[in-house]
C-alpha positions as semicolon CSV with decimal commas, in nm:
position;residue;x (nm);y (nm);z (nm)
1;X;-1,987;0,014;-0,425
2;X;-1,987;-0,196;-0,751
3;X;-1,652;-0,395;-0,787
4;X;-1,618;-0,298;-1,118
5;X;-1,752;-0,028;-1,321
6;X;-1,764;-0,008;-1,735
7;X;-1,644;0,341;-1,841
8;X;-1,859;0,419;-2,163
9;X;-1,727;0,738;-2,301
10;X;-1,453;0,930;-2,432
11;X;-1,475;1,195;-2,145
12;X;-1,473;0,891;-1,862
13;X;-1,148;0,756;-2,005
14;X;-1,045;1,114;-2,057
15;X;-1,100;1,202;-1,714
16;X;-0,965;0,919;-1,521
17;X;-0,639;0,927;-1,757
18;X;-0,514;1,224;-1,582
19;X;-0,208;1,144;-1,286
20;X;-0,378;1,344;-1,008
21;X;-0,767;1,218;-1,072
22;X;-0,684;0,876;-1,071
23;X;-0,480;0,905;-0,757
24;X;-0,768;1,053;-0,623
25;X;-1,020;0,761;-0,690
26;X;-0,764;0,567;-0,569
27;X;-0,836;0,718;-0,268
28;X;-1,168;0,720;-0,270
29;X;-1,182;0,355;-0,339
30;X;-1,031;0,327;0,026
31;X;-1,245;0,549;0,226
32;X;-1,496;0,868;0,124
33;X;-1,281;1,199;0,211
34;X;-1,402;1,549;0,145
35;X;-1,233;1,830;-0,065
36;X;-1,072;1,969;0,237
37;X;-0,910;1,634;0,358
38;X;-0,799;1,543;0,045
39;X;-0,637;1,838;-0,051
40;X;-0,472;1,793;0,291
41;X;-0,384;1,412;0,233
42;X;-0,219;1,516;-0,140
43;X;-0,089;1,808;-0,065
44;X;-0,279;2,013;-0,315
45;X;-0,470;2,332;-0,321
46;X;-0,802;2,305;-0,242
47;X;-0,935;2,495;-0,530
48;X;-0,747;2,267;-0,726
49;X;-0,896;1,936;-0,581
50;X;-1,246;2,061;-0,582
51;X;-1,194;2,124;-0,983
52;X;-1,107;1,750;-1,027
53;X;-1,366;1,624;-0,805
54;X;-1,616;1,797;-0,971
55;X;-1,505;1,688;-1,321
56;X;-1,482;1,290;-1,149
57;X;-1,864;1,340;-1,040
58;X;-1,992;1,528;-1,375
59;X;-1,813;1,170;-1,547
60;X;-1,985;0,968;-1,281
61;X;-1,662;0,818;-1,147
62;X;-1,747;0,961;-0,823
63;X;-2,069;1,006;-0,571
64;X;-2,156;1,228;-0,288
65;X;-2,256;0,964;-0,016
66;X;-2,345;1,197;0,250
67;X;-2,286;1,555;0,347
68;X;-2,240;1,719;0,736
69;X;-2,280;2,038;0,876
70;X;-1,986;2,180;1,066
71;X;-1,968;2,560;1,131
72;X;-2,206;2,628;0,917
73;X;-2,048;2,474;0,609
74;X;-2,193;2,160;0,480
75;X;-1,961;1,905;0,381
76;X;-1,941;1,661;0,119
77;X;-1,836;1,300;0,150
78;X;-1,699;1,159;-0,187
79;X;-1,671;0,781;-0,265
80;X;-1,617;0,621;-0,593
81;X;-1,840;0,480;-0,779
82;X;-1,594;0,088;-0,820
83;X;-1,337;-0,086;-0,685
84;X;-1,217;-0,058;-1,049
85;X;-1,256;0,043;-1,366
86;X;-1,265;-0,071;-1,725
87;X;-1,331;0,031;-2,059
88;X;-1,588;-0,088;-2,298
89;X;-1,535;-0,164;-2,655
90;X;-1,681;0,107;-2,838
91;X;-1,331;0,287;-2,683
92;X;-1,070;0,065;-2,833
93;X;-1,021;0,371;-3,138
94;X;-0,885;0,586;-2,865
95;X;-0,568;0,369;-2,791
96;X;-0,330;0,701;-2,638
97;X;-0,588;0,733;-2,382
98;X;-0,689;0,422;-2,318
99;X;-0,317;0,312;-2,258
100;X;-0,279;0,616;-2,019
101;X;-0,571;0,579;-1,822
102;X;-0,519;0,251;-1,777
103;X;-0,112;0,289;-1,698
104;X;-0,211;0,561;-1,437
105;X;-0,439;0,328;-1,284
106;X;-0,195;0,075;-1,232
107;X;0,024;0,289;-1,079
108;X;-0,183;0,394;-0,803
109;X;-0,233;0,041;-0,735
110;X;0,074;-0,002;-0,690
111;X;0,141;0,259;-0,488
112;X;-0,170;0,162;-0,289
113;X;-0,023;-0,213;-0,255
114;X;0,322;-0,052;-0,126
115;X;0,156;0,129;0,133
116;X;-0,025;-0,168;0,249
117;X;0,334;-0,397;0,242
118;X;0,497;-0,136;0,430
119;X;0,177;-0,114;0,719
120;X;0,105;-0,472;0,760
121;X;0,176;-0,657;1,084
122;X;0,538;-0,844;1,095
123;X;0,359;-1,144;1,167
124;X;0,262;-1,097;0,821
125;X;0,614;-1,188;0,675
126;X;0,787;-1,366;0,950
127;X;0,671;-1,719;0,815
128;X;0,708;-1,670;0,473
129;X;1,045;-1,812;0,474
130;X;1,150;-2,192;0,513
131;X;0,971;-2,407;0,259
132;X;0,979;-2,455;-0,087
133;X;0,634;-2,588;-0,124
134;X;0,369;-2,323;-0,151
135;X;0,122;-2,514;0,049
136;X;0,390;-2,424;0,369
137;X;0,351;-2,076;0,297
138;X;0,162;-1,796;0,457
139;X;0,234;-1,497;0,168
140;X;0,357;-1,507;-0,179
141;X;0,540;-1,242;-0,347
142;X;0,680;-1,327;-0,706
143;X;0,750;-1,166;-1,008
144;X;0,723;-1,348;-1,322
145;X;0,812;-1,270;-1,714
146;X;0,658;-1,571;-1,938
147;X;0,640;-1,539;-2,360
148;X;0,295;-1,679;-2,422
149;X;0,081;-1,623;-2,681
150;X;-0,216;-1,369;-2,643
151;X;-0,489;-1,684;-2,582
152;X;-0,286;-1,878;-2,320
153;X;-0,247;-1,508;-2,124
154;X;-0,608;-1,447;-2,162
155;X;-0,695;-1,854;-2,051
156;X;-0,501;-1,798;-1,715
157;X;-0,642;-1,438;-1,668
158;X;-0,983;-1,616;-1,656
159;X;-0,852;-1,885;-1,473
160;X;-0,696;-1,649;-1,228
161;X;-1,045;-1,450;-1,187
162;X;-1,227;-1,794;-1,114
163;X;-1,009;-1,877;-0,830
164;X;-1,034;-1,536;-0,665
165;X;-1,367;-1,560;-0,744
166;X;-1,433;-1,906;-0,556
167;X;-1,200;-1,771;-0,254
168;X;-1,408;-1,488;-0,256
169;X;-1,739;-1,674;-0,236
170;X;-1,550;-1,877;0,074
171;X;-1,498;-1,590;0,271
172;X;-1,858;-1,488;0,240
173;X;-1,990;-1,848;0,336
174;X;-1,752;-1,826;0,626
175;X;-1,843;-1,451;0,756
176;X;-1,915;-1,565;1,090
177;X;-1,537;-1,772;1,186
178;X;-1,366;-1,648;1,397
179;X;-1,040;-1,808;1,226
180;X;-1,112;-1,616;0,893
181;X;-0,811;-1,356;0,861
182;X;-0,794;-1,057;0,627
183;X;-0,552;-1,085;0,290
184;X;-0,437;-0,809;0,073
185;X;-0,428;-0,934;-0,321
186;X;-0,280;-0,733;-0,609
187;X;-0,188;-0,895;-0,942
188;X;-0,070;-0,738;-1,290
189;X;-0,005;-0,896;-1,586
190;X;0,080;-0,698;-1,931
191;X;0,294;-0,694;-2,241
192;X;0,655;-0,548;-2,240
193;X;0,920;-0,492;-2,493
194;X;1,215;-0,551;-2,337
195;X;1,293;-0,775;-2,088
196;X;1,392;-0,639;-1,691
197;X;1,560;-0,993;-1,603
198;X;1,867;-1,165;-1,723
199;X;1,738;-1,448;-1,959
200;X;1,865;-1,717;-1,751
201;X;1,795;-2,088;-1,728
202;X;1,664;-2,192;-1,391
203;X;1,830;-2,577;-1,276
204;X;1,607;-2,784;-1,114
205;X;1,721;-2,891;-0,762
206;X;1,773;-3,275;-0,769
């Protein structure tokens, strides 16, 4: 699975705009589920599912990665095609869908981020509380809203990738340690109109 894959045309971003299909990928991005267990896991008809799936595969979103037999039936395994997905230039003139595909997106990782909060061991949190310095601490959660202009957001966005990217390459030097634990990351960062926080100067403790 590539961790990120360039959508290219209208009818990608078309497809992957839609609520349901990019909840689905979501999924997929997880695991590889067939028609039958998703439309289980969603709580959608199965006629219904296998529709979307097959539009996410015509759009190559989506892959079979391997198929079973089981009474007789054979089953297929679907797995997306990226961790995540982005557009390429030549679809900037379609801005509604664009911004929709993109918001929907979002949402489901969200959602998937929630799920993992709400799953993750209690020794997960139960240190996270004590220090001040974030060199003591052993998870972050914050919320931020910062007026910057459009280059200083796009500076730390790359400075942002490069450090996940050098923790990343970390983990892979140190595959075989036995101390090496597993962390869940999920960052957004986007222009709003309005603020959702009082406008309130912090005081520095003395």
């Amino acid at each position: 699975m590539k961790q990120a894959m360039e959508l290219t045309t209208f009818e990608q971003l078309k497809a992957i705009s839609d609520p349901l299909r990019a909840e689905m990928i979501m999924k997929l991005v997880e695991t590889s589920y067939t028609g039958q267990q998703l439309a289980v896991l969603l709580e959608i008809s199965r006629p219904k599912i296998h529709y979307h799936l097959k539009e996410l595969e015509k759009n190559g979103l989506i892959e079979v990665i391997r198929t079973e037999e089981k009474n007789g039936i054979v089953q297929k395994f679907y797995r997306a095609k990226a961790r995540g997905f982005f557009p390429s230039e030549n679809l900037l003139p379609y801005a509604e869908e664009l911004s929709e595909s993109t918001r929907q997106l979002f949402v489901q990782m969200a959602n998937k981020t929630k799920s993992v909060i709400l799953t993750a061991p209690e020794s997960s949190f139960s240190k996270a509380a004590g220090s001040t310095d974030p060199k003591d601490w052993d998870a972050i959660g914050s919320m931020w809203e910062i007026s910057a202009t459009e280059a200083d957001f796009k500076e730390f966005i790359q400075g942002l990738y490069s450090l996940m990217q050098k923790l990343h390459d970390k983990s892979e030097q140190a595959e075989n340690d036995l101390d090496r634990k597993l962390y869940h990351f999920s960052a957004f960062g986007f222009e709003i109109d309005t603020p959702s926080f009082d406008q309130i100067e912090l005081e520095e403790e003395e």
